[in-house]
PAGUVEX-592502 format. One line per 10 residues: for each residue x, y, z of N, C-alpha, C. Coordinates in steps of 0.001 Angstrom, whole numbers, plus 500000, padded with zeros to 6 digits. Layout:
<pts>
X,Y,Z,X,Y,Z,X,Y,Z ~ ...
</pts>
This chain:
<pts>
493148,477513,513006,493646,478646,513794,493159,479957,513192 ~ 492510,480393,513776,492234,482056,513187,493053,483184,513799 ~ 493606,484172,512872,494569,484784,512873,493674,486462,512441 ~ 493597,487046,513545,493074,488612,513362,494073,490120,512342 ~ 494152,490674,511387,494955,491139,510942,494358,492829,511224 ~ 495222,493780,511264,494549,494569,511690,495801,495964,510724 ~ 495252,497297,510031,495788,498076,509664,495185,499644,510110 ~ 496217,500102,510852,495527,501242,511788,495921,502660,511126 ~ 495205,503280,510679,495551,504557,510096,495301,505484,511237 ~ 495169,506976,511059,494962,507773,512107,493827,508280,512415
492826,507638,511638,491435,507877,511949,490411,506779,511468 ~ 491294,505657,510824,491041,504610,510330,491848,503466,510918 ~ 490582,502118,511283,490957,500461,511477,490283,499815,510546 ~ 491274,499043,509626,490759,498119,508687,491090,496743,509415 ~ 490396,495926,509289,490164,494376,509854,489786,493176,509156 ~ 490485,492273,509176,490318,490923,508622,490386,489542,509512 ~ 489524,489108,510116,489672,487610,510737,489778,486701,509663 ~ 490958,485749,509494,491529,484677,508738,491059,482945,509620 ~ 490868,482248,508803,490798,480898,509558,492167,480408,508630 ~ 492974,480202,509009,493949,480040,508617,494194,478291,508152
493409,477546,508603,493185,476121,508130,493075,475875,507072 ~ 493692,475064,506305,493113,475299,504997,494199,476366,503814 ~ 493014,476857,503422,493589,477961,502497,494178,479411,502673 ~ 493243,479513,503946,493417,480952,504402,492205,481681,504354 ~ 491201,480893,504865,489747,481878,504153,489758,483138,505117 ~ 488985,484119,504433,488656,485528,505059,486956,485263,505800 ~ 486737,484950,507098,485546,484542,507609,484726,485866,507508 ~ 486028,486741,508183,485324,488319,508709,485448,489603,508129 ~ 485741,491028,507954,486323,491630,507555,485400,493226,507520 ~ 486052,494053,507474,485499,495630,507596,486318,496896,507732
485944,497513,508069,486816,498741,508764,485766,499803,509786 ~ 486722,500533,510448,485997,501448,511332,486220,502803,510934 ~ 485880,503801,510578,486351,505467,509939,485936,506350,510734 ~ 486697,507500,510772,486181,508174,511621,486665,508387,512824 ~ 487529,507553,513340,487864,506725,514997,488301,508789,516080 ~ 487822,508822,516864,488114,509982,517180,487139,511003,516973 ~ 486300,510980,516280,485112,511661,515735,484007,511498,516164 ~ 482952,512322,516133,481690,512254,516035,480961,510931,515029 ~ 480077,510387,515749,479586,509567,514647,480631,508569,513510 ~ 481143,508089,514446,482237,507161,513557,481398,505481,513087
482002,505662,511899,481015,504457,511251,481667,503434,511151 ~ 480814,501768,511047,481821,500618,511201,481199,500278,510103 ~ 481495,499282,509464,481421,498754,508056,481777,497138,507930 ~ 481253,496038,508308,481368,494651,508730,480896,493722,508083 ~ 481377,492768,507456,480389,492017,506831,481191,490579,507451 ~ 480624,489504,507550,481207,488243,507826,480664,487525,505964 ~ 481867,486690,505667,481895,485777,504768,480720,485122,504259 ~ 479920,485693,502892,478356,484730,503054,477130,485497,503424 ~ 477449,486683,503871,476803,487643,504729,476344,488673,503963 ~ 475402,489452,504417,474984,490756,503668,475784,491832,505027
476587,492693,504288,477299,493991,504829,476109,494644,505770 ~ 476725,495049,506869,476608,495526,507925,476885,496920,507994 ~ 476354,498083,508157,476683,499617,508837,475936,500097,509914 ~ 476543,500492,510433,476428,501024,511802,477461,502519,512040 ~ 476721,503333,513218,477308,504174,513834,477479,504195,515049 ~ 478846,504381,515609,479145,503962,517267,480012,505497,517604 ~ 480019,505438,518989,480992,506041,519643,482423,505435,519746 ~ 483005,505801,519260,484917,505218,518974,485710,506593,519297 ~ 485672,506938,520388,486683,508204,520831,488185,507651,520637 ~ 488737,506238,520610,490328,506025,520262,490141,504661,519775
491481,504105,519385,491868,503195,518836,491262,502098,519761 ~ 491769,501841,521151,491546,501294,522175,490043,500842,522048 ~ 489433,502050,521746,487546,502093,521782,487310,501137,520862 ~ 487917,501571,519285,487906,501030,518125,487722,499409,518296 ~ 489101,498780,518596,489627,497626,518465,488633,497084,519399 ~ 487466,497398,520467,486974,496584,521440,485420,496389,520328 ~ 485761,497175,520090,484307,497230,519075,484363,496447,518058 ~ 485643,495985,517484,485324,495258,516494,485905,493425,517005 ~ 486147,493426,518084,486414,492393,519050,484532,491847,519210 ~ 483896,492948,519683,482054,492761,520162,481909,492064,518655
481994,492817,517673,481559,492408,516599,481664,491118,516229 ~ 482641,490847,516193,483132,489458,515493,482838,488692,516468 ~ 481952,488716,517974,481743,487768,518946,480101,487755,519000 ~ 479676,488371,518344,477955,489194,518319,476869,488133,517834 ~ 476197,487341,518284,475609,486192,518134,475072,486640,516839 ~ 474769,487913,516109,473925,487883,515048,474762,488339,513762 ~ 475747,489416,514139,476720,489182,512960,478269,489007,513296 ~ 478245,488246,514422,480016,487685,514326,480313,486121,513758 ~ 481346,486038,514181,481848,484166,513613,482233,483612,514643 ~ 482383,484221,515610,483488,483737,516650,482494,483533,517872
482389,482743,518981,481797,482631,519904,482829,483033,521109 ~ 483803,482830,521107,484767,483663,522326,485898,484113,522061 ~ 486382,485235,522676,487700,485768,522428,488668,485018,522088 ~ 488791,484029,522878,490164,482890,522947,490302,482045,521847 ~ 489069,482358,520578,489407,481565,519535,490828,482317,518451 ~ 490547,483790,518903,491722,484088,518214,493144,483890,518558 ~ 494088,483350,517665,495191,482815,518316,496522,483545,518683 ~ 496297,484842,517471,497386,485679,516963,496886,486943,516240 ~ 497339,488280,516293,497183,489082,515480,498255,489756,515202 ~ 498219,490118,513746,499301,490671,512689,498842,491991,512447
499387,492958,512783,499892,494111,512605,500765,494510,511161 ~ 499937,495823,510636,500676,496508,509113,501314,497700,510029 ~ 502404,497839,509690,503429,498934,510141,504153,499584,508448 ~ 504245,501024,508897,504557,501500,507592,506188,501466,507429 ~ 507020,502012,508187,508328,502307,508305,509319,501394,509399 ~ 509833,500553,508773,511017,499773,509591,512276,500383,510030 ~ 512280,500891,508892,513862,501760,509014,514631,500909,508570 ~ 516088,500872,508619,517051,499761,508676,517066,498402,509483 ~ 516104,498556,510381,516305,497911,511591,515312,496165,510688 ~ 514260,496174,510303,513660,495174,510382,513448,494744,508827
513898,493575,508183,513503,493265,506923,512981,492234,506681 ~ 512175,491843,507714,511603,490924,507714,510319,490891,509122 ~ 509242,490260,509162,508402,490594,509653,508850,489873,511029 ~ 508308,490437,512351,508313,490232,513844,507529,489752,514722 ~ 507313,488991,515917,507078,488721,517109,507145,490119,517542 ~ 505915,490531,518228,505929,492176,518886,506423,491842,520453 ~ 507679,492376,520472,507995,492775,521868,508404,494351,522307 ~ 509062,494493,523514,509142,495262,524069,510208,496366,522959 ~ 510666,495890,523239,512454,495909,522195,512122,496831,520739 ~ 510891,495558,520005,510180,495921,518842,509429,497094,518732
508553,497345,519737,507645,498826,519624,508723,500060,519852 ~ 509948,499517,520642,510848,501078,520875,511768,501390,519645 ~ 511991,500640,518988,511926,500408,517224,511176,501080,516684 ~ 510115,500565,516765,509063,501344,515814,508815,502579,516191 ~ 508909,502663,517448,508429,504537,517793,509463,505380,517550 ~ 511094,504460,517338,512381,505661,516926,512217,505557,515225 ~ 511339,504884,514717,511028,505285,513512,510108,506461,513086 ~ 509242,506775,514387,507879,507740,514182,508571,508840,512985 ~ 509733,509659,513172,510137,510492,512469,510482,510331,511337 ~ 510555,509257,510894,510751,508926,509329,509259,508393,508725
508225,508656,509248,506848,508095,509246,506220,508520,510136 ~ 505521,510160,509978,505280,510578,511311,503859,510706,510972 ~ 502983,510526,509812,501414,510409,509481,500833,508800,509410 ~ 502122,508051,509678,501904,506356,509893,501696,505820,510694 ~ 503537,505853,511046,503543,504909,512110,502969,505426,513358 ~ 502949,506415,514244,501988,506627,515196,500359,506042,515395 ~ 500076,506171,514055,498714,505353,514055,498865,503691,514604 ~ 499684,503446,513486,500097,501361,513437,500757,501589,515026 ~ 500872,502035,516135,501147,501747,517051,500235,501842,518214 ~ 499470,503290,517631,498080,502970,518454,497418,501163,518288
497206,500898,517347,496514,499567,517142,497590,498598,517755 ~ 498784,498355,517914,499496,497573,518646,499154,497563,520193 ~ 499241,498927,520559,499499,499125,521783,497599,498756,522698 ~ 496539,499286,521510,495596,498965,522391,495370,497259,522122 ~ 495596,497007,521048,495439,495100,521200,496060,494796,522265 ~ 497290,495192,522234,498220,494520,523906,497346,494543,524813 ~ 496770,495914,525230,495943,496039,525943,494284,494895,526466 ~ 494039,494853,524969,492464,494038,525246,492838,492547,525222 ~ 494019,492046,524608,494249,490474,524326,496024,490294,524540 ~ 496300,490535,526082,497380,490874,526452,498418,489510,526488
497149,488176,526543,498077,486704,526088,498359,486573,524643 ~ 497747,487277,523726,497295,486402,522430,498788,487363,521774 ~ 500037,486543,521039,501445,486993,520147,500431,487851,519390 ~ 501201,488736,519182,501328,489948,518251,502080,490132,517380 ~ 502007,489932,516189,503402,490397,514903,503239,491427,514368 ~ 504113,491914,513374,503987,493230,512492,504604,492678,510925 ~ 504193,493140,510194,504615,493192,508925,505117,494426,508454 ~ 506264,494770,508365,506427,496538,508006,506259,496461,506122 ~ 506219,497650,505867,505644,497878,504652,507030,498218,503659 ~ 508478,498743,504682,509745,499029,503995,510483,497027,503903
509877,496060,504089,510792,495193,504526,511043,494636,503311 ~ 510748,494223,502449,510556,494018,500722,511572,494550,500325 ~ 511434,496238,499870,512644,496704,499543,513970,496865,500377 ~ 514290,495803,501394,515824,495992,502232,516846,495290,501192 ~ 516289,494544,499879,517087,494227,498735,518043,494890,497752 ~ 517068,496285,498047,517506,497112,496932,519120,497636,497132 ~ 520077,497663,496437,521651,497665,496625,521584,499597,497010 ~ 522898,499236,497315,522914,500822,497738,522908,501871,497124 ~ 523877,502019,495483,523855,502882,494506,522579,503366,494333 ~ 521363,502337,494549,520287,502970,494149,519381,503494,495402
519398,502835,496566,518746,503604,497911,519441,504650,498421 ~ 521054,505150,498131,521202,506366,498549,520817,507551,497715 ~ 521103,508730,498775,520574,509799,497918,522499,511071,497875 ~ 522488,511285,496903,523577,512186,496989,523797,513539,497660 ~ 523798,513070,499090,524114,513709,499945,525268,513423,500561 ~ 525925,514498,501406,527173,513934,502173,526628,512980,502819 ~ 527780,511738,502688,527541,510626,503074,527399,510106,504755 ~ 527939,511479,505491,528183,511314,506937,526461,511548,507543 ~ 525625,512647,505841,524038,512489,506693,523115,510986,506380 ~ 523637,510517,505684,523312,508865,506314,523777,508175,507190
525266,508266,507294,525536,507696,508847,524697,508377,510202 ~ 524339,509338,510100,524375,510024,511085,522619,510053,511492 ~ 522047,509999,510446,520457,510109,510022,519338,509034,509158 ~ 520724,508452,509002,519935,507535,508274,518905,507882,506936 ~ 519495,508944,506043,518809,509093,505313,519171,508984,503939 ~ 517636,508121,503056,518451,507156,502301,516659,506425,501988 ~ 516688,505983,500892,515487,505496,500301,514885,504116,501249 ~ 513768,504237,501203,513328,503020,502209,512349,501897,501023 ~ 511418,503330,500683,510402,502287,500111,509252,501759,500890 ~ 507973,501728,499744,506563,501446,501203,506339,500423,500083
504893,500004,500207,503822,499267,499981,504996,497872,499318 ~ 505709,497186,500566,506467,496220,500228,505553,495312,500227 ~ 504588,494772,501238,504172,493730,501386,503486,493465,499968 ~ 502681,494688,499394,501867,494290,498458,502933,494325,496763 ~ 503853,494909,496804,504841,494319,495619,505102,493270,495846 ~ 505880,492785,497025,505895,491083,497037,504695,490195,496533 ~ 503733,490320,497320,502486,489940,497363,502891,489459,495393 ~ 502090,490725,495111,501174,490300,493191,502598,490010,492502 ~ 503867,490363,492970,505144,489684,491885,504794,488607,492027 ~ 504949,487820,493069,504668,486247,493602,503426,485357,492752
502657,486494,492992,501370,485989,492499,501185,485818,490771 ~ 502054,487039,490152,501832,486883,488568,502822,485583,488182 ~ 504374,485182,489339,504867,483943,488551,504172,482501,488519 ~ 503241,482759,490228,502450,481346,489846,501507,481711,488890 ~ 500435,482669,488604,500070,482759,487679,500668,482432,485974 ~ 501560,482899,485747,502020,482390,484520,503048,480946,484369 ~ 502821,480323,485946,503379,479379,485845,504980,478946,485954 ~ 505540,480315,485966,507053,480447,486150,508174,480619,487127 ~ 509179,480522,487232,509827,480499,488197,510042,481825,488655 ~ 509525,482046,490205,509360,483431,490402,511219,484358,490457
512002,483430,490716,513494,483561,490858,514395,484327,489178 ~ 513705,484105,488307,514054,483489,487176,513127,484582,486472 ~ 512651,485846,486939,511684,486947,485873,512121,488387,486732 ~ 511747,489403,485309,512091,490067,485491,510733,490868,485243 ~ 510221,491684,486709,508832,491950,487125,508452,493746,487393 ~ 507756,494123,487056,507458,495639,487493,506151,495418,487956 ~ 505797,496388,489058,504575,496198,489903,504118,497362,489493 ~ 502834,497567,489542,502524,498976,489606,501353,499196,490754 ~ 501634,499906,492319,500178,499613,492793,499808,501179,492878 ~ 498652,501139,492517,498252,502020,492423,497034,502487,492779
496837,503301,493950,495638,503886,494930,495697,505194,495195 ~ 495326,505540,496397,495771,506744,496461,496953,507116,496947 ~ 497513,506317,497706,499051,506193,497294,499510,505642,496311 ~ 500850,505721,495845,500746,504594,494367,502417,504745,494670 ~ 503299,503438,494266,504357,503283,493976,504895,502096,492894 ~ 505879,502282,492051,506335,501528,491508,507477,500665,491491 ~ 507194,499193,491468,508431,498532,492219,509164,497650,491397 ~ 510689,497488,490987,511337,496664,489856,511565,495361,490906 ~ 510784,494468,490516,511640,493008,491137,512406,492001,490283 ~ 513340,491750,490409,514564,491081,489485,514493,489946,490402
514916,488352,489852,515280,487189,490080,514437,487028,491543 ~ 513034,487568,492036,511961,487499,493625,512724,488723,494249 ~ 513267,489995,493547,513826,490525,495063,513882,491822,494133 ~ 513257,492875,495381,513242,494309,495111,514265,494763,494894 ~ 514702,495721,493715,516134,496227,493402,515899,497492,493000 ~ 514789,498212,493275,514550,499758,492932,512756,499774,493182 ~ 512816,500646,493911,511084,501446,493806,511276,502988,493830 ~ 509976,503128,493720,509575,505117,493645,509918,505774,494494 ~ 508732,505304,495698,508651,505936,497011,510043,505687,497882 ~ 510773,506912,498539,511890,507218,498861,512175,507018,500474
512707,507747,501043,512842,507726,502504,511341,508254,503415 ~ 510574,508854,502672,509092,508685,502924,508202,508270,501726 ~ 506819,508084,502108,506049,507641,500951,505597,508876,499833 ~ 506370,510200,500049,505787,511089,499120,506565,511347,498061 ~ 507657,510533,498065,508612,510251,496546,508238,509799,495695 ~ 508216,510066,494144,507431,508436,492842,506777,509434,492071 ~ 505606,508333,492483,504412,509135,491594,503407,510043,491758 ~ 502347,510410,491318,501652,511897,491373,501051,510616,492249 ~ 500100,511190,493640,499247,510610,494196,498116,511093,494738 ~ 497029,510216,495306,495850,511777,495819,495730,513100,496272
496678,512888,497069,497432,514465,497774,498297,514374,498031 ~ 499648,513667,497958,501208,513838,497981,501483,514120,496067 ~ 502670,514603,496337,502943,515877,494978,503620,514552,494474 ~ 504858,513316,494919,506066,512759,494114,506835,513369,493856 ~ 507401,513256,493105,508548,513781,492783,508493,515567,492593 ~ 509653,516032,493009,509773,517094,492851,511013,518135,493246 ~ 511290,518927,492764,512740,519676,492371,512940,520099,493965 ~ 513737,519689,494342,514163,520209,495825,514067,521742,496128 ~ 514482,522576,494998,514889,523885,494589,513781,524733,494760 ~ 512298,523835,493849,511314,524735,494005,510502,524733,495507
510754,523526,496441,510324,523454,497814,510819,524484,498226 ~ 512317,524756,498087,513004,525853,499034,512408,527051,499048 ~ 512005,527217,497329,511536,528681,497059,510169,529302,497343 ~ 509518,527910,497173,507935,528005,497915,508085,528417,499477 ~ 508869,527691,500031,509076,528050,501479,509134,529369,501849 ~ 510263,530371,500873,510228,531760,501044,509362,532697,500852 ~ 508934,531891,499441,507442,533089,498790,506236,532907,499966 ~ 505806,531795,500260,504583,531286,501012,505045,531491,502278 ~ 506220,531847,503242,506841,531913,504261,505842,530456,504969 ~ 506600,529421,504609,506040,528063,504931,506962,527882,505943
506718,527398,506886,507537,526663,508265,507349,525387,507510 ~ 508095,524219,508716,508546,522881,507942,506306,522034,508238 ~ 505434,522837,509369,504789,521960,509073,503656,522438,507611 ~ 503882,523506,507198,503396,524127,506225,503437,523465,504904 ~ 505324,523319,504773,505705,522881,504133,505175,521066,503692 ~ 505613,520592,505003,504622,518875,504847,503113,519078,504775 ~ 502182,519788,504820,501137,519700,504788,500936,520054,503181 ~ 501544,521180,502785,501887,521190,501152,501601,520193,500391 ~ 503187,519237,500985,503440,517997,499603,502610,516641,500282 ~ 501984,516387,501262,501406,515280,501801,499531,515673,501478
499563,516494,501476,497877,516863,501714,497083,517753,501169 ~ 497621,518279,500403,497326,519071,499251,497908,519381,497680 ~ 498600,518626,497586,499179,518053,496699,498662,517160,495435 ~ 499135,516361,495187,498736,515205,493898,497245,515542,492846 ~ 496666,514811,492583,495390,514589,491802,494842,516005,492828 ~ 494425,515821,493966,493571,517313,494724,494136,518373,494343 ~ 495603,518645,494574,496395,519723,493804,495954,520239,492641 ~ 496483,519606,491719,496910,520019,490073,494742,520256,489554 ~ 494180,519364,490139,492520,519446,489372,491942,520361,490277 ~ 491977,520306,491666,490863,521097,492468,489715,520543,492581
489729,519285,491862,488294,518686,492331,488246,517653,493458 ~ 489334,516704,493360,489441,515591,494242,490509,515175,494101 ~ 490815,513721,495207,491785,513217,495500,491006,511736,495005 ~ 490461,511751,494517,489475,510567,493889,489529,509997,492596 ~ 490177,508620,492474,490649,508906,490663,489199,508674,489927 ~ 488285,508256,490590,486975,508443,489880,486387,509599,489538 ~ 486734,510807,490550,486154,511623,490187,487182,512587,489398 ~ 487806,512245,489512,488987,513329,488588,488786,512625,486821 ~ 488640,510998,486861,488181,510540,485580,486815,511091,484931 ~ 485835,511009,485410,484320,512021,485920,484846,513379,485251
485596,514256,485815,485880,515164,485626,486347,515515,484371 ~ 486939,515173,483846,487901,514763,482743,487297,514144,481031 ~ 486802,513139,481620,486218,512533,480415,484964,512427,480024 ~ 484025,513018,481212,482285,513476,481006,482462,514981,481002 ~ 483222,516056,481996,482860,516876,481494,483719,518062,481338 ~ 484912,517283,480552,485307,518381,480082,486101,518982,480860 ~ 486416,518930,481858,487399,519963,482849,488738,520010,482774 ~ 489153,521204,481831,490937,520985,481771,491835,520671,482672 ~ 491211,521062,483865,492464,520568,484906,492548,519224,485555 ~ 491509,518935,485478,491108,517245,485328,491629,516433,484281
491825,516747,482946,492819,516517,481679,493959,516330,482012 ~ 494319,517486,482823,496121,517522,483079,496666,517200,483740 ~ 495753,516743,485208,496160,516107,486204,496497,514670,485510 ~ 494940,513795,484658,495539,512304,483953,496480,512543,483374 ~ 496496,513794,482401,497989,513489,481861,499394,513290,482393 ~ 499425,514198,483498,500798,513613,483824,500511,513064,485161 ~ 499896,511918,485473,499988,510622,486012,500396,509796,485254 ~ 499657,509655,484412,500204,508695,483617,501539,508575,482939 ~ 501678,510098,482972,503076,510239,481919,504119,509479,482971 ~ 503580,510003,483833,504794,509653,485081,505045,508080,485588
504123,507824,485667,503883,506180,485600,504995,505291,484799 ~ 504668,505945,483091,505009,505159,481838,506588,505771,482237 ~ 506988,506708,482999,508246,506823,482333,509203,506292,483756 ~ 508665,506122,484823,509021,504665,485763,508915,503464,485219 ~ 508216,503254,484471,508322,501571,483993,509282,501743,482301 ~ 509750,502447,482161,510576,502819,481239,511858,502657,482196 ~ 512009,503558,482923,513342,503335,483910,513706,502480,484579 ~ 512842,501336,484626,513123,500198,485587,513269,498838,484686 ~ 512439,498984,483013,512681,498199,482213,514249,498344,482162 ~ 515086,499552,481936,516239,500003,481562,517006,499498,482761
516730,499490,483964,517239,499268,485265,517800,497737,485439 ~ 516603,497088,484665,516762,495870,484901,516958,495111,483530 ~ 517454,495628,482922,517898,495268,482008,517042,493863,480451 ~ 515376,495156,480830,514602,494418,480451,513276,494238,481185 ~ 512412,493639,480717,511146,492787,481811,510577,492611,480832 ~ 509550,491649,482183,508833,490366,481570,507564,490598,481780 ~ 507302,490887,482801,505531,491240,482834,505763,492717,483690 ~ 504559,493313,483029,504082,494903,483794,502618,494334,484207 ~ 502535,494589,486361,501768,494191,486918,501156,495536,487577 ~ 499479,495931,487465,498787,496768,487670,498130,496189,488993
498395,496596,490208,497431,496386,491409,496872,497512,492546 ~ 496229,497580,493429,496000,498796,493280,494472,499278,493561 ~ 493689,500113,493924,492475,500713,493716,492171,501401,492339 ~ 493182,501487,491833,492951,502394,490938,493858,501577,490046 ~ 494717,500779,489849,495087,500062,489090,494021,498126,488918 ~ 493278,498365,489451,492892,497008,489690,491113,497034,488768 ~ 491149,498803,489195,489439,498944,488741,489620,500032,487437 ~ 490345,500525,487374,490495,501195,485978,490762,500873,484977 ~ 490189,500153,483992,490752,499819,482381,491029,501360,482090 ~ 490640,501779,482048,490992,503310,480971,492576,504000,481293
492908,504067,482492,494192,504156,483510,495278,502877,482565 ~ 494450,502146,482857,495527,500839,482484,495962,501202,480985 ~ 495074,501243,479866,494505,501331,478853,496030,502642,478418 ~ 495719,503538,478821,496502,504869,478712,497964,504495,479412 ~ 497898,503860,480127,499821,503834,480622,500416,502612,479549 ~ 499879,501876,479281,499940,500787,478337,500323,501125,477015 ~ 499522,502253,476481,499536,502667,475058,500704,503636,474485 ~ 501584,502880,473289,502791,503526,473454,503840,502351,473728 ~ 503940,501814,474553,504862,500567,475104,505110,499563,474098 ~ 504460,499807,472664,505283,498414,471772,506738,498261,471452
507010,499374,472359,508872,499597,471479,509615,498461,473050 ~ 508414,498228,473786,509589,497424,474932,508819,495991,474916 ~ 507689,495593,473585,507268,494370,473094,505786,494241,474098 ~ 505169,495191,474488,504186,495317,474644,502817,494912,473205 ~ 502355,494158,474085,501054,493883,472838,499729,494139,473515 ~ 498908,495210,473701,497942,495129,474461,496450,495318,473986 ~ 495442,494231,475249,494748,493782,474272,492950,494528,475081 ~ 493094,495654,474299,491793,496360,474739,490409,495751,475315 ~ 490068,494525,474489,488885,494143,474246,489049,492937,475767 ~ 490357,492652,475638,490528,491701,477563,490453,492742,478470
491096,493711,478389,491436,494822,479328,490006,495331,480110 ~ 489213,495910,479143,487728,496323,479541,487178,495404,479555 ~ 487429,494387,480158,486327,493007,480931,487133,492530,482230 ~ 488597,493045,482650,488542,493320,483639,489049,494033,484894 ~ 488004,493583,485941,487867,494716,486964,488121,494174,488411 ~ 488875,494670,489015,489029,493822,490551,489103,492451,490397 ~ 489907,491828,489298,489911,490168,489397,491504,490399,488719 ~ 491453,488740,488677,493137,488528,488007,492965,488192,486683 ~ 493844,488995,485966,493745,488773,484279,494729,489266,484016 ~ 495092,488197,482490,496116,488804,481524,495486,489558,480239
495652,490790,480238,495342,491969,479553,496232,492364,478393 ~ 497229,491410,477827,498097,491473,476517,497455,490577,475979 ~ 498474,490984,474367,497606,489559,473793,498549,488773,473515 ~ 497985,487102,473505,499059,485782,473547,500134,486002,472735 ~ 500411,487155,471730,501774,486875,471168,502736,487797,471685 ~ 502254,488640,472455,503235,489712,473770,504363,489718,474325 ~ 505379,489870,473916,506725,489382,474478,506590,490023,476150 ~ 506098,491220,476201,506121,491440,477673,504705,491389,477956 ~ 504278,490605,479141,502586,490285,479559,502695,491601,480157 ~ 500996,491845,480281,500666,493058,481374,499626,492296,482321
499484,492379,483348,498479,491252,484207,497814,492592,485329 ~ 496717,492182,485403,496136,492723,486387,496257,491592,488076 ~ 496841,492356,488983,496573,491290,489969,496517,491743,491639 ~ 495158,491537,491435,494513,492323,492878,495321,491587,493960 ~ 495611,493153,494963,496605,492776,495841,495929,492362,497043 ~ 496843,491572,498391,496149,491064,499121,497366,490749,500274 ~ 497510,492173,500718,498444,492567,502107,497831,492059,502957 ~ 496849,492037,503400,496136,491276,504779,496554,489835,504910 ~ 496466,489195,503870,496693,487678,503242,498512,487381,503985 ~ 499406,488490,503006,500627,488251,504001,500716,488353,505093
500302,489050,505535,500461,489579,507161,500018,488260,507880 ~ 499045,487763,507449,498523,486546,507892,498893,485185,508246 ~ 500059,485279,506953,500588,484033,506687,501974,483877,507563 ~ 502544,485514,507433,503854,485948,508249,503296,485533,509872 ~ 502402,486102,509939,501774,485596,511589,501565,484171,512138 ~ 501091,483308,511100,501465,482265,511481,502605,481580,511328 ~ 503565,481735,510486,504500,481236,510209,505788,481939,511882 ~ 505404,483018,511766,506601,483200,513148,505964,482957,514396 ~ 504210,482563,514764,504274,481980,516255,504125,480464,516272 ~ 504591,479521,514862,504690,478354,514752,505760,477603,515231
506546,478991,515049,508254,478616,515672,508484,478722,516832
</pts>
């Protein structure tokens, strides 16, 4: 059975065809950038294959999704010989809300859900619904699911998802910590207990994913009980262009000095903000590393410094949270390909039985490894994440039923 997975940003479709027989192989896979633009580029490779680029006309999502439908049917670089081989496609959604903690069958019911979420996810979910709404459109027999990205953390107890506000503006608003990049904390927790062989029920786990978004997630006994990212994804940590954390007090006051309206204000802490903020060079942890450690640029210095600081002192609070841990897990774009990142949040940590082992660390890169050394009371593991993979598995598992 092949199972299409699809993650729709607002100017971006990332894509994965799964043959789901078996193991789960990835036959297909790419993305489209640009979507809405001039000269929007596709990026395709099938399994075995030498990568594919191209430039198309993609004026919408709708355009998008037909294009990468041609693709994957294209006698010279698709897999598929007719539409009808696909059986199902799984949908990444950012914001559930209260409503969904667990992944869905897309119905009618479901999208008016997701669109009374738009406001708690208003640079997300609008996108992840374009890609729902035009699949309905092109493959109007073939089930549709979603995987939301808050459904992971619906574990977390309440002391720690509310926020101390009068309590009537959560009844009333629902406002109150959600939490993102669930699928992929589940995901590599899961993955480091079969990796070390242990009972995933039975450890006490910190995730770290880290891209250009980045959040940090405590999982106790398989189940989320605290992360970073808050009632939106710009809570936590320093990120490419969202700020994290930050004093409510000084938003207010920026608002007055800068006479910021509220979209001023979100364009602030979402988009000019993080690593682009504090350096001025990029939102790129390569190039802010570039910056920094070839040549010298203080504000490139200070931006790593307090990422990292900020990092180490979440996995400090969640060791404390949880009364302990067992492995610290790095996944991530920037946690998956950076030894030096890793290297620096790591260093320092022997007081919570950290043993870390440089000479494993810088050998590796985008693979799975244990990066302590064998006498380590707490492991550190690298373990490349693989959200498409759930979404996949969630998709078949709910149109089996």
């Amino acid at each position: 059975m092949k199972i299409l997975v699809l993650n729709c940003g607002s100017s971006s479709i990332k894509y994965q065809l799964f043959d789901m027989a078996g193991k789960a192989d990835v036959i297909a896979k790419g993305i489209i950038e640009r979507v809405g633009m001039d000269n929007a580029g596709l990026t395709h490779q099938a399994t075995g294959r030498d990568k594919h680029k191209a430039v198309h006309e993609v004026p919408d999502h709708t355009a998008g999704i037909d294009l990468i439908l041609k693709t994957l049917m294209d006698p010279q670089l698709g897999v598929i010989k007719e539409i009808n081989e696909i059986k199902a496609v799984g949908h990444r959604v950012v914001h559930g809300g209260e409503k969904f903690s667990d992944s869905v069958i897309i119905t009618k019911e479901v999208t008016d859900d997701i669109e009374e979420c738009v406001e708690l996810a208003p640079l997300h979910n609008p996108a992840n619904l374009k890609g729902i709404y035009a699949m309905q459109k092109l493959l109007p027999e073939v089930p549709q699911c979603v995987a939301f990205d808050t459904a992971f953390h619906h574990s977390i107890p309440d002391y720690a998802y509310m926020y101390a506000l009068p309590y009537e503006l959560y009844e009333k608003h629902k406002v109150r910590r959600y939490g993102f990049h669930g699928t992929s904390h589940m995901y590599v927790s899961m993955k480091t207990a079969e990796f070390l062989g242990r009972k995933y029920e039975g450890m006490k786990i910190i995730t770290c994913h880290l891209g250009n978004g980045a959040s940090i997630a405590a999982v106790n006994n398989g189940k989320s009980v605290d992360t970073s990212m808050g009632m939106t994804p710009v809570e936590g940590l320093i990120m490419g262009t969202r700020c994290g954390d930050l004093d409510l007090g000084a938003m207010l006051y920026l608002m007055d000095k800068e006479k910021l309206n509220l979209t001023g204000a979100n364009n602030l802490v979402n988009k000019k903000s993080g690593l682009l903020g504090i350096s001025g060079v990029s939102s790129d942890m390569r190039d802010i590393e570039d910056a920094a450690w070839k040549n010298g640029n203080p504000r490139a210095a200070l931006t790593l410094n307090m990422y990292i600081y900020r990092i180490k002192k979440y996995i400090g609070a969640y060791a404390a949270a949880m009364g302990g841990v067992d492995v610290v897990v790095f996944a991530g774009g920037v946690g998956e390909n950076s030894p030096e990142i890793r290297e620096a949040i790591c260093s320092g940590m022997e007081f919570i039985g950290v043993e870390f082992s440089k000479e494993t660390n810088d050998k590796i890169q985008a693979k799975l490894g244990d990066i302590s050394k064998p006498s380590s009371r707490v492991k550190i593991l690298v373990v490349p994440t693989n959200e498409e993979l759930v979404i996949a598995q969630d998709t078949l598992a709910l149109i089996k039923k």
